[in-house]
C-alpha positions in Angstrom: 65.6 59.8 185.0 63.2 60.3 181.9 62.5 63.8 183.3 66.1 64.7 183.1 66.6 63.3 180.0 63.5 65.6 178.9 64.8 68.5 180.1 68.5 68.0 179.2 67.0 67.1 175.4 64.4 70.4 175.6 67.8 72.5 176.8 69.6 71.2 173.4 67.0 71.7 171.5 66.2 74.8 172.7 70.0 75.3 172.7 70.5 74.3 169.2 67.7 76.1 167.9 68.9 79.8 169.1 72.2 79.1 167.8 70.2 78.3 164.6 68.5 81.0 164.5 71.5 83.2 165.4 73.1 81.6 162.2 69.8 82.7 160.3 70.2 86.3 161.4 73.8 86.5 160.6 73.1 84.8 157.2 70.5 87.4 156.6 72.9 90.2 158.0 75.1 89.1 155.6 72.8 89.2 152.3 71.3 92.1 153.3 75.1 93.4 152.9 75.7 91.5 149.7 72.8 93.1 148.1 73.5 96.2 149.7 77.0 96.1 147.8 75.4 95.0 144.6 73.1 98.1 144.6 76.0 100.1 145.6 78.3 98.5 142.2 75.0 98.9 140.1 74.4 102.4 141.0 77.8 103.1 140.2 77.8 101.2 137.1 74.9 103.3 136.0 76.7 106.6 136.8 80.0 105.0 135.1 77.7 104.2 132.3 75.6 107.4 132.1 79.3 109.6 131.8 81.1 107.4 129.2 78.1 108.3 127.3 78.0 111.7 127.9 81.4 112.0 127.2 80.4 110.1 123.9 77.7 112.4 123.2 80.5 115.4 123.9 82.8 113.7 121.5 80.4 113.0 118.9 79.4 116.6 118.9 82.9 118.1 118.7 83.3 115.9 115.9 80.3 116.6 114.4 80.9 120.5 114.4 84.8 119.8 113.1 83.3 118.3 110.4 80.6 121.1 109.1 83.5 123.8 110.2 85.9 122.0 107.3 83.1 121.4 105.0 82.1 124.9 105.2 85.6 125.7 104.4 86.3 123.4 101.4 83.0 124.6 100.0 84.7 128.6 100.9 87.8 127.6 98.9 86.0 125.6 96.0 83.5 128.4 95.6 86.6 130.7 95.2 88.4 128.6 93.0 85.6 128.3 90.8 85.7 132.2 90.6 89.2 132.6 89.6 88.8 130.0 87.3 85.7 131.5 85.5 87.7 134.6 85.4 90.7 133.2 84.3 88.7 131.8 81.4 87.0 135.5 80.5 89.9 137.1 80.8 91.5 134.2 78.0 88.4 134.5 76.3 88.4 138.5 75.8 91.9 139.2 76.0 92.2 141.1 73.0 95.0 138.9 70.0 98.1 141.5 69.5 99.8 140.2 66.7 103.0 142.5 68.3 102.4 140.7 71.4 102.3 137.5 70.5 106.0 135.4 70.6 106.2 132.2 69.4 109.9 130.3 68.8 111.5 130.5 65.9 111.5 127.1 64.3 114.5 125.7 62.1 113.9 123.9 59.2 114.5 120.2 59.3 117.4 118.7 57.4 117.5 115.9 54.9 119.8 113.0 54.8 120.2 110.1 51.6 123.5 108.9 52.9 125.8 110.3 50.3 127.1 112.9 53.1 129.1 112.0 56.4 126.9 111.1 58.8 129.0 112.5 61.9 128.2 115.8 59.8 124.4 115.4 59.5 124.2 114.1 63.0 125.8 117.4 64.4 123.3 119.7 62.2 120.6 117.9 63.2 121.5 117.8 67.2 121.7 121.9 66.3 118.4 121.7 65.2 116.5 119.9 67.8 117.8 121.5 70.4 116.9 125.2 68.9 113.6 123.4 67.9 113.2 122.0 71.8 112.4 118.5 70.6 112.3 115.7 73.1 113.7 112.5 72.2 110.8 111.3 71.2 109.9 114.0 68.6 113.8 114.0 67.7 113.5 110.3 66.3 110.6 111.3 64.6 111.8 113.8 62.8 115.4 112.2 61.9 113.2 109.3 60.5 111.2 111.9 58.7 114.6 113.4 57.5 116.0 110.3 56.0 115.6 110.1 52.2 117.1 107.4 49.4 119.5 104.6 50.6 119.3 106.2 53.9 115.2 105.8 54.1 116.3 102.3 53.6 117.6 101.4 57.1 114.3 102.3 59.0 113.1 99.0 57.1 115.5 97.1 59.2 114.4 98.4 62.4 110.8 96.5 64.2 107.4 98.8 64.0 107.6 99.2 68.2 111.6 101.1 68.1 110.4 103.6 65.3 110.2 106.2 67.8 113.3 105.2 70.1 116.1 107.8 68.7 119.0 105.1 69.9 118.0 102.9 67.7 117.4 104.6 64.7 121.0 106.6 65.4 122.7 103.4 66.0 121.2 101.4 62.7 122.2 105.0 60.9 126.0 104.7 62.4 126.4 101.3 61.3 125.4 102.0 58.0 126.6 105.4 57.1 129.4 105.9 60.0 132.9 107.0 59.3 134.0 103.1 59.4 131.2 103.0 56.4 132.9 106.0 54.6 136.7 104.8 54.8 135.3 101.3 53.2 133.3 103.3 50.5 136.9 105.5 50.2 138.6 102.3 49.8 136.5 100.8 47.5 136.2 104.0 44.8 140.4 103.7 44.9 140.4 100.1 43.7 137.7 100.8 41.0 139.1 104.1 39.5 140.9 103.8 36.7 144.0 105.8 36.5 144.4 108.4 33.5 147.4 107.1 31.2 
């Protein structure tokens, strides 16, 4: 009885030990082929890796040369703007002065006002003027302050420092004062004080 037991416990063992040893080999079979298939992902990892940066390289270069290509250009077209320029400025320079070729705008004088005049009369001889002049607004309300004289000098007093130069303003201040509605109270105001002749 003990033999049999021997022998049936060497069979299992013996038993059980091939089948381990087949699981060993499989298991090895298996990482061999895991590692295989890692090499193989590396490898192409590598060569995935090595083209992205050629290609980066390619693009680098491309840029590179676009780059000195539009440099070389912009230096091209400074360098011949520089030229013109320089002989724009001799020609200025040593262009010979023609007094029968030189034309400059004729200028019209500036008017005067002191308020004893209609205003809506001034006003339209000095539009006239500016515009032959070619004043901007600007230069227009300089010049009509300029213009003003007497009682008429007086209203710039009333205007602040900063709307000097606004032509609106000064017009506006100038209407109120010396308008036509001005002129019919001044009209009206000389009939009441005149004496009639007996």
């Amino acid at each position: 009885m003990r033999k049999e037991q021997e022998e049936m416990k060497n069979q299992i063992q013996s038993h059980v030990e091939s089948k381990v040893e087949e699981i060993k080999d499989h298991l090895n079979s298996c990482i061999e082929k895991i590692e295989e298939v890692v090499q193989s992902v590396k490898r192409e990892i590598g060569e995935v890796k090595g083209e992205v940066e050629r290609k980066i390289e390619e693009v680098e270069d491309k840029v590179h040369g676009k780059i000195e290509e539009v440099k070389e250009k912009v230096q091209v077209k400074i360098g011949d703007l520089e030229k013109r320029l320089s002989e724009f400025e001799d020609r200025s320079i040593n262009f010979p002065s023609n007094p029968d070729l030189t034309y400059s705008r004729p200028t019209v004088k500036s008017l005067t006002f002191e308020g004893q005049t209609s205003w809506t009369v001034f006003k339209t001889q000095f539009d006239v003027v500016s515009s032959a002049n070619g004043w901007n607004n600007r230069v227009k309300a300089s010049q009509l302050g300029a213009s003003l004289r007497g009682s008429a000098a007086e209203v710039l007093q009333g205007i602040p420092s900063d709307k000097l130069t606004d032509l609106m303003t000064i017009e506006n201040a100038l209407e109120a004062r010396f308008g036509d509605s001005h002129l019919i109270q001044f009209y009206r105001t000389e009939l009441k004080t005149r004496r009639q002749k007996p």
